[in-house]
Structures are given as structure tokens and as C-alpha cells.
N, C-alpha and C positions, 0 to 999 in steps of 0.2 A: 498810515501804516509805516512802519517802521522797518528798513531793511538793510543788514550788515553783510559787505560784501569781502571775505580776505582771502591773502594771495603773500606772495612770497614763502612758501614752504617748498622743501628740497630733501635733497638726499646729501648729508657730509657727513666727513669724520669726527672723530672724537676731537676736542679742541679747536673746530669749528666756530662760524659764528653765521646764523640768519635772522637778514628785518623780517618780522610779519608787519602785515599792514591790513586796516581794516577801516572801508571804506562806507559810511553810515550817509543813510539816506531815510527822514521822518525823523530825526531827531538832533539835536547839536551836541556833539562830543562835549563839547564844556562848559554846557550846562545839566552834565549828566555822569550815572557813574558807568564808565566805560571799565570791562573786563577781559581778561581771559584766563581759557580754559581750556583744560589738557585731557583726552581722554585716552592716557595709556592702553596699551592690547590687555584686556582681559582684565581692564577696572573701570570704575566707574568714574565718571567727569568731576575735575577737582579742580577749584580755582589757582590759578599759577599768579596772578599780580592785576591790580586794579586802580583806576586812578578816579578820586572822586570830584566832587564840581569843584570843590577848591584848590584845587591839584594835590592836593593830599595824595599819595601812594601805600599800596601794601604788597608783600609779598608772602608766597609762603616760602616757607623756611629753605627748601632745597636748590631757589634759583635766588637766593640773597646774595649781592655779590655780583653775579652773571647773567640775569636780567636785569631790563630797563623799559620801564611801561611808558610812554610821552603822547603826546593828543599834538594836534597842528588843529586849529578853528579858520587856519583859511581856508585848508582843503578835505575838515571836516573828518579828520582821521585819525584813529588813535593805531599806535604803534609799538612792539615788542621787539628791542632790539637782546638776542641772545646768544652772548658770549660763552666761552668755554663748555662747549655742549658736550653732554652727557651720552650714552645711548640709554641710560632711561631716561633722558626727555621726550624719546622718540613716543609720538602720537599722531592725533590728529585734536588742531589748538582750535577753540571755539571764540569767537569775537561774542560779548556779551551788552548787552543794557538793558534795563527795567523801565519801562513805563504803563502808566493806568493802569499797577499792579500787577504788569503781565512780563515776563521774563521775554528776548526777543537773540535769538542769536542766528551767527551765521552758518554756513554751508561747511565750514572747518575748511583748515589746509592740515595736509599730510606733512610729520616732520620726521625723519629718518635719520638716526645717527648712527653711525656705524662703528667698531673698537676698533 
């Protein structure tokens, strides 16, 4: 079984910066494609930056720039380090990976940015 655990979500201002960090247990971050995902108040869940097995990276368009997605294989973790925060970044960010065609994510942290 596969199980993502993350943590580092807060409450800051605008021009802010917080780690998330997502702790993966049933799977090895980099031999996988590890995500995340942001589910604004009152939209639907939207991929925000993903890093694939080769460390390949993508982002969507509004955190290019001021995100940074990175994986650590010693301690099994992939991580969203994000700069210059918005208050529409504010959500709750979901840790993701796919395995035996089944989608697997985590419990979300709350992220609050405030103008």
C-alpha cells in the first residue's frame, strides 16, 4: 500500500515563502512520478508542479518562477519549495503518485496566504 504523508502548510503573507514536504511510504519517490496538487476554496483540484522518474519537472503556468518541486531518495520525500506567495495560492496542496493504475494521494496541508 502506498501512503503520502505532508506537512509544512501555514498561514503567511503575501510575499511569503513555505516548504511542503511529502513523506511517501509503498513507493520510491524516484522511481515515480511524484505531484502536487492544489485545491483552491470553491474549485476543483488542479495539478500545481510534478517531477517525473527522470527528474524531468513541470509546472503550471501561475507558480513558474516561484515554485520548485525536488525529491530527496534518501529520506524518500518529495518537496515544494514556494516563493513569492500569492493569496490565490491559498488552499489545501495534495502530495500525489500513481501506481497499478490507481491514483494515491495524501491527507493535504492547508496553505493560507493572506494580502
Amino acid at each position: 500500500q502506498v501512503r503520502l504523508v505532508e506537512s509544512g502548510g501555514g498561514a503567511v503573507q503575501a510575499g511569503g515563502s513555505l516548504r511542503l514536504s511529502c513523506v511517501a511510504s509503498g513507493t520510491i519517490v524516484s522511481q515515480s512520478t511524484m505531484a502536487w496538487y492544489l485545491r483552491a476554496p470553491g474549485k476543483e483540484r488542479e495539478l500545481v508542479a510534478a517531477i517525473g522518474r527522470g527528474g524531468d519537472t513541470n509546472y503550471t503556468d501561475s507558480v513558474k518562477g516561484r515554485f520548485t518541486i525536488s525529491r530527496d531518495h534518501a529520506r524518500n520525500t518529495v518537496s515544494l519549495q514556494m516563493n513569492s506567495l500569492k493569496p490565490e495560492d491559498t488552499g489545501v496542496y495534495y502530495c500525489n503518485t500513481q501506481r497499478w493504475g490507481r491514483n494515491f494521494w495524501g491527507q493535504g496541508t492547508q496553505v493560507t496566504v493572506s494580502s
